[in-house]
N, C-alpha and C positions, 0 to 999 in steps of 0.2 A: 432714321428715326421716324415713326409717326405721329401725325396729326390727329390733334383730337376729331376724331367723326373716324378715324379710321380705323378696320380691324386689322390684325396682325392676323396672317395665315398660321394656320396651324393651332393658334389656339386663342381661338375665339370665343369657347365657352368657357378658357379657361381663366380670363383676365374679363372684369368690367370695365372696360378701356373707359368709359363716360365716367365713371368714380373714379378710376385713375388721376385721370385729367385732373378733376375736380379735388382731387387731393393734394394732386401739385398745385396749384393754384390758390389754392387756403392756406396750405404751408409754406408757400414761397420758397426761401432760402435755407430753409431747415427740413426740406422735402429727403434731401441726401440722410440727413444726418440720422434722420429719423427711419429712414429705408434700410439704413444700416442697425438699428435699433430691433427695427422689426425682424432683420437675419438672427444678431444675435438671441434675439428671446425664441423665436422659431426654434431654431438649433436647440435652445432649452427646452420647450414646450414639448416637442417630437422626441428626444432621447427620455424625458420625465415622462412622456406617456407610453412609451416602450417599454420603459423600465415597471411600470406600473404592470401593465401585460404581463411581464415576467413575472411579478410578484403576486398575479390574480387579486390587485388592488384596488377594487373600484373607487375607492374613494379619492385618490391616490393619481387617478385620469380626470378628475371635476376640474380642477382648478388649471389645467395645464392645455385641456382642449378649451377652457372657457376663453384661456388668455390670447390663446391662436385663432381662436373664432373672431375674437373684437380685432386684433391687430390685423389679421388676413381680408376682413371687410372694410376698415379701414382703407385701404391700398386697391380694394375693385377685384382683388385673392377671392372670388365669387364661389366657386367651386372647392376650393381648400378651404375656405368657411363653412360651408355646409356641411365636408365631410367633418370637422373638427363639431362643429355644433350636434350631427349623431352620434359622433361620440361622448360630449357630454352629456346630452339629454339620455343615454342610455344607461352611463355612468351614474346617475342621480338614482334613475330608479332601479337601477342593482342595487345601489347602496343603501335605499329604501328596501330591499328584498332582503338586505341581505345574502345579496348573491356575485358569486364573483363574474369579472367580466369576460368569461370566455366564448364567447356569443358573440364580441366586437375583435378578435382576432385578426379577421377578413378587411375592418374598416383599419387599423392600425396600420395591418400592414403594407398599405394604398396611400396612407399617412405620409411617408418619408418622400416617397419617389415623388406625390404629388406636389411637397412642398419644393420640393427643388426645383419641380417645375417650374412653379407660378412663382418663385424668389429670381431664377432665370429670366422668365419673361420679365416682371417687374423691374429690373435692374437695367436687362437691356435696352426698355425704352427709356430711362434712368439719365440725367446726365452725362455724358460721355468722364467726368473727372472721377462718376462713382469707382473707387477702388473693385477690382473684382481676386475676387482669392477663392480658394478652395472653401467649402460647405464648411471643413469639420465635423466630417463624418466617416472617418477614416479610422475611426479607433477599434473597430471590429469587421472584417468583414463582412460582405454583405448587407442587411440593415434585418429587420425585425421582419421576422415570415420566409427569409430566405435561410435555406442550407448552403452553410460553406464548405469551397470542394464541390 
């Protein structure tokens, strides 16, 4: 487990271990329950903005990157916030265009893999009693961007 001040190799830009900390230490004993909170809405945020993709919905991507951006900074998610934040801030003014959002393709589909990432890190420095289970993201192969087969 690390100490606050320290970085975790490997991914150091991908976690704000200093808001980390500081997360845990505001939430105390509801840090878990709440970590777990932020999986499950993740998991919805990322498969609703996928799904959005597929339907060339921009309007459809606002509220589900907006939710992931708060909850992923939240947690020190520094990098899986910003990507979440281009996508709504692109989202808005397609939907102001009137245009749909096939121009964020490329962000979407960096979307899934990165949140497993930074849920992984998050977790692992996490309590050792935090339950760990599969993503639930098993229901199609590959994820959004990739060819199956």
């Amino acid at each position: 487990m690390m100490h606050e001040g320290e970085i975790n190799a490997g991914s150091d830009d991908l976690i704000n271990w200093k808001a980390f900390a500081e997360a845990r230490n505001a939430l105390g004993e509801h840090f878990v329950r709440l970590l777990g909170y932020f999986r499950e809405d993740g998991i919805k945020s990322v498969a609703a903005i996928e799904q959005a993709m597929l339907e060339k919905d921009s309007g459809a991507l606002v509220i589900p990157a907006h939710t992931l951006k708060g909850e992923s900074a939240q947690f020190g998610a520094d990098r899986l916030a910003l990507l979440a934040e281009e996508i709504e801030v692109a989202a808005r003014q397609f939907v102001e265009l009137r245009q749909d959002p096939s121009e964020l393709v490329e962000q979407v589909a960096r979307l899934r893999p990165l949140f497993e990432e930074s849920l992984s890190a998050l977790e692992a420095e996490s309590s050792p009693l935090v339950q760990r289970k599969p993503l639930g993201f098993g229901q199609r192969p590959g994820g959004f961007g990739t060819r199956p087969g």
